[in-house]
Structure formats: C-alpha cells, structure tokens
C-alpha positions as CSV (number, residue, x, y, z in Angstrom):
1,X,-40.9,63.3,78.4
2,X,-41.2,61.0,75.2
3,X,-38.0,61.0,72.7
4,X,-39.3,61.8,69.3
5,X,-40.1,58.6,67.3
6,X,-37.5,58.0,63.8
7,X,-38.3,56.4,61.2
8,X,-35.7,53.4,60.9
9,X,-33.9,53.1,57.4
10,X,-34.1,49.7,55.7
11,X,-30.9,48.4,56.4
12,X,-28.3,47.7,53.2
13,X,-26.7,44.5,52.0
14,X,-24.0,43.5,49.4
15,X,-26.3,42.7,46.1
16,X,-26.8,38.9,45.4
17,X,-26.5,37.7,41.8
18,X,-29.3,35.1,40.8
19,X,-27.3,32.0,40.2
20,X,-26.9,30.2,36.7
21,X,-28.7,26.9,35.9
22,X,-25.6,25.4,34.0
23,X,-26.4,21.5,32.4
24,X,-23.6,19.1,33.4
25,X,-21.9,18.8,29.5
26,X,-21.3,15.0,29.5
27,X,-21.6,12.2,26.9
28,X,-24.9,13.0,24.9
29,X,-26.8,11.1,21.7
30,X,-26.3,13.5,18.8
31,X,-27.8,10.6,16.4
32,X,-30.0,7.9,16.6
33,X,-28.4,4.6,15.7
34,X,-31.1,3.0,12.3
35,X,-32.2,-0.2,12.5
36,X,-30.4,-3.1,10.5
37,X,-31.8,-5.2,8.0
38,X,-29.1,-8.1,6.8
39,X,-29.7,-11.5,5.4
40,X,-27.8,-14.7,7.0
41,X,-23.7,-15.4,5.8
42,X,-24.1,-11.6,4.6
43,X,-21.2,-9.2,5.6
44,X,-20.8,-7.4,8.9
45,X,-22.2,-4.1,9.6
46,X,-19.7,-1.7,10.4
47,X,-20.8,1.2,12.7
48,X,-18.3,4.4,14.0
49,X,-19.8,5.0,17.0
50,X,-18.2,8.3,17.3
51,X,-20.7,9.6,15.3
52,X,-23.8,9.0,17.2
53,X,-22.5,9.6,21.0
54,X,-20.5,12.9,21.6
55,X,-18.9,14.1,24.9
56,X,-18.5,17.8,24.4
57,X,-16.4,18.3,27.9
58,X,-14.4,14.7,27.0
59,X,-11.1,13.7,28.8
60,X,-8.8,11.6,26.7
61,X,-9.1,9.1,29.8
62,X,-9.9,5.8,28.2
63,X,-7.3,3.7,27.0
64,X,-9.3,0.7,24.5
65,X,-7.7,-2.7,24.3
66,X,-8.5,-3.9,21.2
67,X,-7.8,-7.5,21.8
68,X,-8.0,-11.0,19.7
69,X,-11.5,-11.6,21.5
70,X,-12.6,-8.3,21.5
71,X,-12.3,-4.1,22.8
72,X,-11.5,-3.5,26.4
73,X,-12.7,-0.3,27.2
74,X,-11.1,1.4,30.8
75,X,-11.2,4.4,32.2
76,X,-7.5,5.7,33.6
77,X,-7.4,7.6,36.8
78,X,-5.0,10.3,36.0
79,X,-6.2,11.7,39.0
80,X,-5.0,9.3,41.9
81,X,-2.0,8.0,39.7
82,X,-0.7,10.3,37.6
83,X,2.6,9.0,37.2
84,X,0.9,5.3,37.0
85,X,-0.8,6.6,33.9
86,X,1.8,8.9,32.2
87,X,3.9,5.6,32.5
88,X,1.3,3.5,30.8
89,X,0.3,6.0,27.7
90,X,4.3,6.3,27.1
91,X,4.0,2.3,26.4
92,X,0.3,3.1,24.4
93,X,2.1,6.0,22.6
94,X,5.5,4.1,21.5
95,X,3.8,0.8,20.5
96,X,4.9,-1.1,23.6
97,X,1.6,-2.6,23.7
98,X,1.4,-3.7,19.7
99,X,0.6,-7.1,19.1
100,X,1.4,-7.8,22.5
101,X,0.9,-11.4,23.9
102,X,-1.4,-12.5,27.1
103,X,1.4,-14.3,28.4
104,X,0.0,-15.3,32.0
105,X,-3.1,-16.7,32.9
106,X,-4.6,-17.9,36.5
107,X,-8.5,-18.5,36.0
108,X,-10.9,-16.7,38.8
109,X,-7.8,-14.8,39.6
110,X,-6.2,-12.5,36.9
111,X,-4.9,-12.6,33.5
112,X,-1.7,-10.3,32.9
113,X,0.1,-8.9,29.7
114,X,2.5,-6.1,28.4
115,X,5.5,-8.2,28.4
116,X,6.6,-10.1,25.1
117,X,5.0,-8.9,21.6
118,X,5.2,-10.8,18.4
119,X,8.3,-9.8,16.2
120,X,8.1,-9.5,12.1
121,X,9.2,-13.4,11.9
122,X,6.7,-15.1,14.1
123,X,8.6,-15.3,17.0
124,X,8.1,-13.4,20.3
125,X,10.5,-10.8,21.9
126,X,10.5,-9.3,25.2
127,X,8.9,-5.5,25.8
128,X,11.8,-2.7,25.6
129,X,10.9,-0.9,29.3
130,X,11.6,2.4,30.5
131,X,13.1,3.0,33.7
132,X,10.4,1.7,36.8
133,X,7.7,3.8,38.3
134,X,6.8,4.7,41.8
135,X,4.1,2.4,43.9
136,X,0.7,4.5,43.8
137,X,-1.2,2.2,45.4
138,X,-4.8,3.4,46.9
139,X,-7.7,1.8,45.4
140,X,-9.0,-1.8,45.7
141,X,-8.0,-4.6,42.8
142,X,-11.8,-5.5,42.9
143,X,-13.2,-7.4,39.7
144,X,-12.9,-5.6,36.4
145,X,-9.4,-3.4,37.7
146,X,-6.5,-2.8,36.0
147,X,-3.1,-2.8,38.3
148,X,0.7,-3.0,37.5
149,X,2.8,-5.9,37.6
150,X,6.3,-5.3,39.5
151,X,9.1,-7.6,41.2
152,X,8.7,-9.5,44.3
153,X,10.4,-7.2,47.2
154,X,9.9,-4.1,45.1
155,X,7.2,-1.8,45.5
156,X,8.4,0.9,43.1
157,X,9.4,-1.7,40.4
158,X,6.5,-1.9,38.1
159,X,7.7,-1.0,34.2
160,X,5.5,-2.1,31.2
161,X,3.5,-5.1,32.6
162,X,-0.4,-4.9,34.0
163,X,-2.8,-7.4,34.8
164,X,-6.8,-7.8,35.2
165,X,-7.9,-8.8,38.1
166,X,-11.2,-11.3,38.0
167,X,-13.1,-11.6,41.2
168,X,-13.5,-9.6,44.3
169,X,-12.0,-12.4,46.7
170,X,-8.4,-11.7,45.8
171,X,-8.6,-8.3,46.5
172,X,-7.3,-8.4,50.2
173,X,-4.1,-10.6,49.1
174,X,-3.0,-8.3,46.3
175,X,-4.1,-4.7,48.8
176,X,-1.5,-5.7,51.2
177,X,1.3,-7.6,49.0
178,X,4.6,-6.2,48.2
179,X,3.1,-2.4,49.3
180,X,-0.4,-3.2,47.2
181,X,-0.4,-3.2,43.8
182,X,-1.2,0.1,41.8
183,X,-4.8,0.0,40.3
184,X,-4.6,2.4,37.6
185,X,-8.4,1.7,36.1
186,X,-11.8,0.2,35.5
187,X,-13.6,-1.5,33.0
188,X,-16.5,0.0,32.2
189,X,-19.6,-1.4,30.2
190,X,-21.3,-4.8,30.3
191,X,-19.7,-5.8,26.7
192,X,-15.8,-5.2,28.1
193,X,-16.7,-7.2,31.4
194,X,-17.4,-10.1,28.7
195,X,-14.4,-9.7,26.9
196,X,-12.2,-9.7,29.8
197,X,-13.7,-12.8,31.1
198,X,-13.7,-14.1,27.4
199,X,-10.0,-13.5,27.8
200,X,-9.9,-15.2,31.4
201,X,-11.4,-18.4,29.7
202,X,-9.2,-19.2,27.1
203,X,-7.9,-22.4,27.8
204,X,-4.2,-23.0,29.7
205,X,-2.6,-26.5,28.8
206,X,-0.8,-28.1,31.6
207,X,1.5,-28.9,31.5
208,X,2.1,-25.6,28.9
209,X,4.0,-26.3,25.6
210,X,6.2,-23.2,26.1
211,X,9.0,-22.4,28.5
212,X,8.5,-20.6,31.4
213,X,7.7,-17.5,32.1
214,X,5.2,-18.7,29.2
215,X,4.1,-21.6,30.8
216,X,0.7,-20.3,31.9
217,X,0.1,-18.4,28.6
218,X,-3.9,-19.0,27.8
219,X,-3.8,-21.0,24.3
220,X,-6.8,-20.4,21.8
221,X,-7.3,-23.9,19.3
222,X,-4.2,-25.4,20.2
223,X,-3.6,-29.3,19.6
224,X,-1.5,-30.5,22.4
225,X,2.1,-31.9,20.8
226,X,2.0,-29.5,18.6
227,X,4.0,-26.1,17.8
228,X,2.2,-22.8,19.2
229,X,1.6,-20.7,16.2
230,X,1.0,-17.0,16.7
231,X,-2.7,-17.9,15.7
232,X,-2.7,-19.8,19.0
233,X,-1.8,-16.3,21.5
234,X,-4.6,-14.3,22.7
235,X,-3.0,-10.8,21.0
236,X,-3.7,-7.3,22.4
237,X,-3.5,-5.7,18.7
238,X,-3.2,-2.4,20.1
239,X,-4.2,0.1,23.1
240,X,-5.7,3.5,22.0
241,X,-6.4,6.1,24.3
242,X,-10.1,8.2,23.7
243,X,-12.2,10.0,25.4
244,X,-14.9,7.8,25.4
245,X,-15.7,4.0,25.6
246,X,-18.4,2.2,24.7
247,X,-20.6,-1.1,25.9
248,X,-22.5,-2.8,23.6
249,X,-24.7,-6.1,24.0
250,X,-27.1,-8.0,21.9
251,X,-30.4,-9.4,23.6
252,X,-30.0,-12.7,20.7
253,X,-26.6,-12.7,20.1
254,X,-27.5,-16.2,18.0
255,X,-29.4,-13.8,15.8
256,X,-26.7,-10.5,15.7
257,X,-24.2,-10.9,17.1
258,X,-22.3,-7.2,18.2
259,X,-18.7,-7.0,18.9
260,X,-16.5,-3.7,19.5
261,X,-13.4,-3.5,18.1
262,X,-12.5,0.1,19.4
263,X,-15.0,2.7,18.5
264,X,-16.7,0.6,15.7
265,X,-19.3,-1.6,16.5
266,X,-19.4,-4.8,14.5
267,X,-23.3,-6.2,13.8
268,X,-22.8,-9.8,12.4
269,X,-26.0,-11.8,11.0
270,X,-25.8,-15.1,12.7
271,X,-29.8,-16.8,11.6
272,X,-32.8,-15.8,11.0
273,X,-35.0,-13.3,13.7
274,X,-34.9,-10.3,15.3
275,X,-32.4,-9.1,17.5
276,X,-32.5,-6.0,19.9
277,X,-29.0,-4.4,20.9
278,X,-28.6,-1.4,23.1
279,X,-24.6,0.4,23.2
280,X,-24.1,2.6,26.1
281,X,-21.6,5.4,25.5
282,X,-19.4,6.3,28.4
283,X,-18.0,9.6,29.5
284,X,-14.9,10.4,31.8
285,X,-17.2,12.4,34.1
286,X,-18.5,9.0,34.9
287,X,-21.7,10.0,32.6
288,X,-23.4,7.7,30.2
289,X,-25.8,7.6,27.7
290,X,-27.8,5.1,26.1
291,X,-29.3,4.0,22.3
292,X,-30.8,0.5,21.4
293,X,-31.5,-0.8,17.6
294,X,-33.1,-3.5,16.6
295,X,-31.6,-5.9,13.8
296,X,-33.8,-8.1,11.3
297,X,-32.1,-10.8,9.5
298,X,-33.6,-13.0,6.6
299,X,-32.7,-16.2,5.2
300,X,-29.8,-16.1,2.5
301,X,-28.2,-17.9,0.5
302,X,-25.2,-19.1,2.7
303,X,-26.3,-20.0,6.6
304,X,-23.3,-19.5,9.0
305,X,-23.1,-21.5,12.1
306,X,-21.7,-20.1,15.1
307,X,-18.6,-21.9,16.6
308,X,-18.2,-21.8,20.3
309,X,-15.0,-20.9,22.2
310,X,-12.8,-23.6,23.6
311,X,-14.1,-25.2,27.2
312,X,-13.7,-23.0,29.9
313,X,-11.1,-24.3,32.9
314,X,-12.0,-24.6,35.8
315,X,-11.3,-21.4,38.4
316,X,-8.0,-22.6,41.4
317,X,-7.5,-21.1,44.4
318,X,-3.9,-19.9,42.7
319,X,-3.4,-16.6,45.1
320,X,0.4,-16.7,43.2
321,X,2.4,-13.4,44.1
322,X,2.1,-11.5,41.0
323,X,5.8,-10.3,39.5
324,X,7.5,-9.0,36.4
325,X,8.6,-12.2,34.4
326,X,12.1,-12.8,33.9
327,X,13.8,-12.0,30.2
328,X,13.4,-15.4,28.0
329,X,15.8,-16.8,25.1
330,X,13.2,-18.7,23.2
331,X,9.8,-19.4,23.4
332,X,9.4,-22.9,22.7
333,X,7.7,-22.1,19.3
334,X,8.7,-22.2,15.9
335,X,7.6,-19.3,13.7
336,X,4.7,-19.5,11.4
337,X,5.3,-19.0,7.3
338,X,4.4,-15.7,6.1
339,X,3.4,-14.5,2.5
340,X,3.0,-11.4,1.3
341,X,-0.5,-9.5,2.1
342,X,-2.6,-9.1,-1.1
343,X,-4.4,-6.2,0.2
344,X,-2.9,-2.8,-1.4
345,X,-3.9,0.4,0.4
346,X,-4.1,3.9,-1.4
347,X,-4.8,6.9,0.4
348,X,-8.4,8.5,-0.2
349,X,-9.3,11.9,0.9
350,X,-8.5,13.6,4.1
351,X,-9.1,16.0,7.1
352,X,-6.2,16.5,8.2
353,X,-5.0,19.6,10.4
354,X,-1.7,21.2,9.6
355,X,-1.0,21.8,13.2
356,X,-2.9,20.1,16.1
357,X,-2.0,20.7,19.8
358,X,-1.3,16.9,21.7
359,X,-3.9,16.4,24.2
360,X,-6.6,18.6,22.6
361,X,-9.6,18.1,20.4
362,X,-9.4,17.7,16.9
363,X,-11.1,16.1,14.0
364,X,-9.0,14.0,11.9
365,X,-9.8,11.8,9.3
366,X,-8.2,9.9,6.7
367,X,-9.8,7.6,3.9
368,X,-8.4,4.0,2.2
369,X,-9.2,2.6,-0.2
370,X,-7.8,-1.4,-0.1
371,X,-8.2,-3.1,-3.5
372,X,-6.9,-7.3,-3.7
373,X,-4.9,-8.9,-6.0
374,X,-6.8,-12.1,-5.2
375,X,-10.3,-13.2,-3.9
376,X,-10.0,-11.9,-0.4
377,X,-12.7,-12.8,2.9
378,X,-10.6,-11.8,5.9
379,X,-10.1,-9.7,8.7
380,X,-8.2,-6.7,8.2
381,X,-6.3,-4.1,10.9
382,X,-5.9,-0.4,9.4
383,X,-4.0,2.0,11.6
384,X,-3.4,5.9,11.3
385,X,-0.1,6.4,12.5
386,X,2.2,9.2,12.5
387,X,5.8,9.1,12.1
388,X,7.9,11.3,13.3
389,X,10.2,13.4,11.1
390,X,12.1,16.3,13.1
391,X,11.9,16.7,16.7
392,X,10.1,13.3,18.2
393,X,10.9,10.3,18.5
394,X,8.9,7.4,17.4
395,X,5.4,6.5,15.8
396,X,2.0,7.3,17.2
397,X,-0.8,5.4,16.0
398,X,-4.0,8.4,16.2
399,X,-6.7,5.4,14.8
400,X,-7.7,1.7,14.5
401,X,-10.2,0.2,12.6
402,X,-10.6,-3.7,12.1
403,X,-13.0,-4.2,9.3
404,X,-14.3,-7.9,7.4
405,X,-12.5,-7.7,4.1
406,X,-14.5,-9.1,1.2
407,X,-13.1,-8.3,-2.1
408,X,-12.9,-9.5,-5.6
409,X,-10.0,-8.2,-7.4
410,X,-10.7,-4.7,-9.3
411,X,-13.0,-4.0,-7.0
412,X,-11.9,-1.7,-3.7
413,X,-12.9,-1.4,0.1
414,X,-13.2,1.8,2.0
415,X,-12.3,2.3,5.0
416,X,-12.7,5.5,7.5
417,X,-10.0,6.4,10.1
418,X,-11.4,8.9,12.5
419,X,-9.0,9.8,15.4
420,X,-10.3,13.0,18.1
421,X,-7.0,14.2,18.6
422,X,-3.2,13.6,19.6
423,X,-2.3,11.5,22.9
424,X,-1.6,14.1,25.5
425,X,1.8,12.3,25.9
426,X,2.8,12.7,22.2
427,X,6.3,14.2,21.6
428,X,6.1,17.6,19.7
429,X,7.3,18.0,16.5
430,X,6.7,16.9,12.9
431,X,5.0,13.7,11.9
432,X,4.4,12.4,8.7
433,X,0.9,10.4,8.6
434,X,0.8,7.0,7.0
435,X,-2.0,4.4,6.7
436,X,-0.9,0.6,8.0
437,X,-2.7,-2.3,7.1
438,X,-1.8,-5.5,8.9
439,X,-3.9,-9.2,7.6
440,X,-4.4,-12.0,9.9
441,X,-1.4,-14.0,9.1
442,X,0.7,-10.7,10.1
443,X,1.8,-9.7,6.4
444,X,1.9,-6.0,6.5
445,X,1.8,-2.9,4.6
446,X,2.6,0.6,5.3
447,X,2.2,3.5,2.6
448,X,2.9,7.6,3.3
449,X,-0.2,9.4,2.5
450,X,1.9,12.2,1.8
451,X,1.0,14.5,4.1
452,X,2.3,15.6,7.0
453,X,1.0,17.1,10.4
454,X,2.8,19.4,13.4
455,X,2.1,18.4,16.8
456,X,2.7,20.9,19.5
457,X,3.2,20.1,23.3
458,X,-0.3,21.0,25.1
C-alpha cells in the first residue's frame, strides 16, 4: 500500500541583504584648471593646487620637499614603518629639516641630506638629533626611494639623516648592508622624478672646497678657488607633510615653463607659443587624477632667456657604504653679508579655527600682504607657523608658499597660506600663529598675526 503523498515546504534560509555599490572616495577634480594667457618677461602665474584636486578620504601621508631646484613630493608608508615615519615628521614638525643642506652627493648612486642646516650668520651647524630609531628594513631602495642614513655596524642607528636613492642597480648592495637600509617612501609623479635627478646633477668639485664630511656636497655656480656661499648649497627650504602631492610637466617647457613649489604650481612665460601642461594630483590610496591646460604666450616687451643648469657629471660606480657623517667644527666657508629684508609683512584676513584636532582635517587660511621699502623682483618664502605658548614645545610650520616678488614701493603683494590641518605628530596645546617671510639672501622677518589657535592630540 502507497504512503500518502505531502506536499514538501519550501525550505527557509537566513535573509540576504543586497549589497551597496560604494565609489572608492579618492583624489577627484572639483575644478577645471583655465587656460593661461601671459606675454614674454611677464610675471609667474601662481596656481594653489589645493583648489582644483580634492581627496575627500585623504591621509596626511606625503611629506613635500620643497627644495632649491624644486618640490619633492613622497608618499610615507606609515604602514610598514611606523616608527621610521613618526621619527621623520618629529624632524618635519620641529624644523630639523629647515634650510637644510644636500651635503653628500654620489651621481647614479644617491644624494643624501638632513644633516647640517644653515644658521642666522651664514655658516652651517650640525642637526640637533633625537635618540636613534629601530632598523625597519622591508622594501627595496629601487630608484625614486627614500631610506635612512645610520652608522656603519649599526642597524638600529639611523637619527635625522635620509638619502635618495637614483637607479635600480644599487639596490642589492644597500638591501643587504649593515641589516638593509629602511626605505621609508616613494616619489611619486613625473615632475618630482625630475627634481630629484635635477638635484643628482648638480655638480660635485673634486677635489671639494669644503672639509669633509662636506667634501662631496653638490655645488650650484661655484668658481673653483673661491669661498662657498650659501647661494652655492642645494637647500631643502622646508619638508611639509599633506595629504596630497602633485606632478606637473610642461610639453614646451621653452615656452612655459611649470615648477612646483609645494602645492602651488608656478607657470613662467619663457617665448613666444603655445604650451600644453597636464598636473596629476596624487592620493594616499595610491589614486590619481588628472587636468591639462594649455598656456599662450605673446611677445612683450622684455624677452627672457632661459639659463641652463651647470654640466651634469658623469655617473661612478661609487657603491660607498652609506653612514651618518661625523660632527664638523667648520665648514671651510666664510659667511655671506646679510642686510636687512625690505619686504614688510602685515597680516590680512583669516580662517583660522579656535581649536583644531592634530592629524585631522581643517581649513585654515591666512592672508599677507608684503609691501617694499625699495624696488623689489625676487623670490620670496612665506611660512604659517605656529608657536607654541603653554603646553608644547616648539614651532610648527602648517603652510609654505614661495611666490616671485615684484613690487614698487606703496604698492603691496598678497599672498594666500592655505594649510589642511595640523601634523598628526603636533604637540597639544596652545600656539600662537605668526606669518614668516624669509628673502633669498636669508634676511628674515617674523610678525604675530595676533591670533592664536588650540591644538588637541588626535
């Protein structure tokens, strides 16, 4: 006999959710960079980047070497090194890295800094350094890298020097010497590639005219038999730390020429024509976005000729151990007379936070206005620094901006300083903000905006 048939229940399952499209939030355009029409020995065009690229998900993980030749853009990797990096943006944060000379030199092998700065009287004196951090060594010193320097014999001995490294065929030497040195970041964009190499180029004399450990220090327009002037070092002004970088390259540079000095492109008018330059802006994420312009530049009345860079040496086969340099007396140099600047700085409007969290987002910005007391054409440095008043130690500089200076007296320059925020290393506490205006013979000026700002540990 047949068992009666039953109908079968549709069996149950947990409910599934549809999944969420989400767009990856990386660096985006948020405006289109205009075309640029300039006549021939007119100004530069000054451009702040910041406000055509945006990164809404950024990481304050590029540090920007604004350098004598140029900006350095390089993405840190907190990630792998994290105490490689902390150690670094201490130096960024408490000016180690200031007008800091490129005091070694090996072409197609590296170029290395963060050792001696230039003091107030000309003169060089050697990096205060804090005590030595631990070897964190794990990725390749390929071309465009960024590793420590340390002591021979002493892995975990590296302090406030770095070096770049140059070409790919040194990479096995320096992965297996002295426990492999720590590569702590990249160079990103085609534009900070040329500046390093720019850098690379600068010619060594040899025998050099300073005393060792300066002896290899790359020299730029320097007449053999003659003092080295601080005009003659190839400077690191100043490192900032962002959270984006930026590449920018001119198809006819003899045409427009476009340099970077931190987050302000510079578009110079070289001769007549038409020239086409794309900027890339870089995020953390390892995203990038892209904008090009084109630049049209008529006859004027004053034609400019552009002046080459001294001849380039030829690469060794120098595979030199790299170490820490010893602590020098003297530097073999006498110090170059300084006047007093005649650019005056007054503080313009402002928006500045009362209370910003370090390591955060936050718009700040603070206007100058520099009037002369003589005919000036020069390059400028302007820096947004914050001193500290109770409970931190030390200034922070927050922005940088390097603009051409061409002023008749009565008759004022503005100038911008836009910073995204506090270093995450800042100390907390409260920080006056002043506006510092350095010219290129080193004369300096620092005024208190009267305002002050809290900064509270993130």
């Amino acid at each position: 006999m047949s068992k009666p048939s039953r109908t079968r229940r549709a069996r149950v399952v947990g409910r599934v959710e549809s999944l969420e499209t989400r767009a990856l939030l990386t660096v985006a355009v948020t405006a289109p960079l205009p075309d640029v029409a300039a006549a021939v020995g007119a100004a530069p065009t000054t451009v702040d980047l910041g406000a055509h690229f945006n990164d809404p998900a950024g990481k304050a993980d590029f540090a920007l070497f604004n350098t004598t030749l140029g900006t350095i853009p390089v993405l840190l990797t907190p990630a792998t090194t994290p105490k490689t990096v902390a150690n670094f943006i201490g130096y960024v944060n408490n000016g180690g890295y200031n007008d800091s000379i490129v005091h070694r030199s090996v072409p197609g092998f590296i170029w290395q800094a963060g050792g001696y700065q230039l003091n107030g009287g000309g003169g060089l004196t050697q990096t205060p350094t804090n005590a030595p951090v631990p070897n964190e060594f794990g990725a390749s010193n390929v071309r465009g890298t960024i590793a420590m320097a340390k002591l021979g014999g002493d892995p975990d001995s590296a302090t406030s020097q770095f070096f770049f490294n140059e070409s790919d065929s040194n990479a096995a030497n320096l992965d297996n010497q002295n426990g492999g040195f720590t590569v702590f970041g990249k160079v990103v964009g085609q534009s900070g590639l040329a500046v390093m190499d720019a850098v690379a180029a600068a010619p060594v004399p040899s025998p050099g005219p300073m005393a060792s450990p300066l002896d290899s220090a790359p020299l730029l327009n320097y007449a053999r038999g003659t003092q080295v002037q601080p005009s003659n070092l190839v400077l690191i002004n100043n490192v900032t730390i962002a959270d984006e970088g930026f590449s920018a390259v001119s198809d006819a540079p003899g045409v427009a020429a476009a340099t970077l000095q931190g987050n302000q492109l510079v578009v110079t008018p070289v001769s007549t024509g038409t020239a086409k330059i794309t900027v890339v802006g870089y995020g953390a994420d390892g995203g990038s976005a892209t904008q090009t312009f084109v630049v049209n530049v008529g006859a004027g009345a004053t034609t400019t000729t552009p002046t080459t860079p001294g001849a380039t040496t030829t690469p060794g086969s120098d595979v030199t151990p790299i170490s820490a340099v010893d602590p020098i007396a003297a530097v073999g140099s006498a110090p170059s007379a300084s006047r007093p600047s005649v650019l005056t700085p007054t503080p313009g409007r402002g928006l500045l936070p009362a209370t910003v969290v370090a390591g955060r987002r936050a718009r700040i910005q603070q206007g100058v206005a520099l009037t002369a007391s003589a005919p000036v054409v020069e390059r400028a440095k302007v820096d947004l620094v914050l001193s500290s008043t109770t409970g931190a130690t030390g200034d922070v500089t927050i922005a940088t901006a390097t603009p051409n200076i061409r002023l008749r007296p009565g008759r004022p320059a503005r100038v911008n300083l836009v910073s995204r925020g506090i270093p995450s290393g800042a100390a907390a506490g409260t920080y006056r903000v002043l506006v510092s205006v350095t010219d290129p013979n080193g004369a300096r000026t620092t005024i208190d905006t009267g305002r002050t700002m809290d900064v509270r540990a993130s």
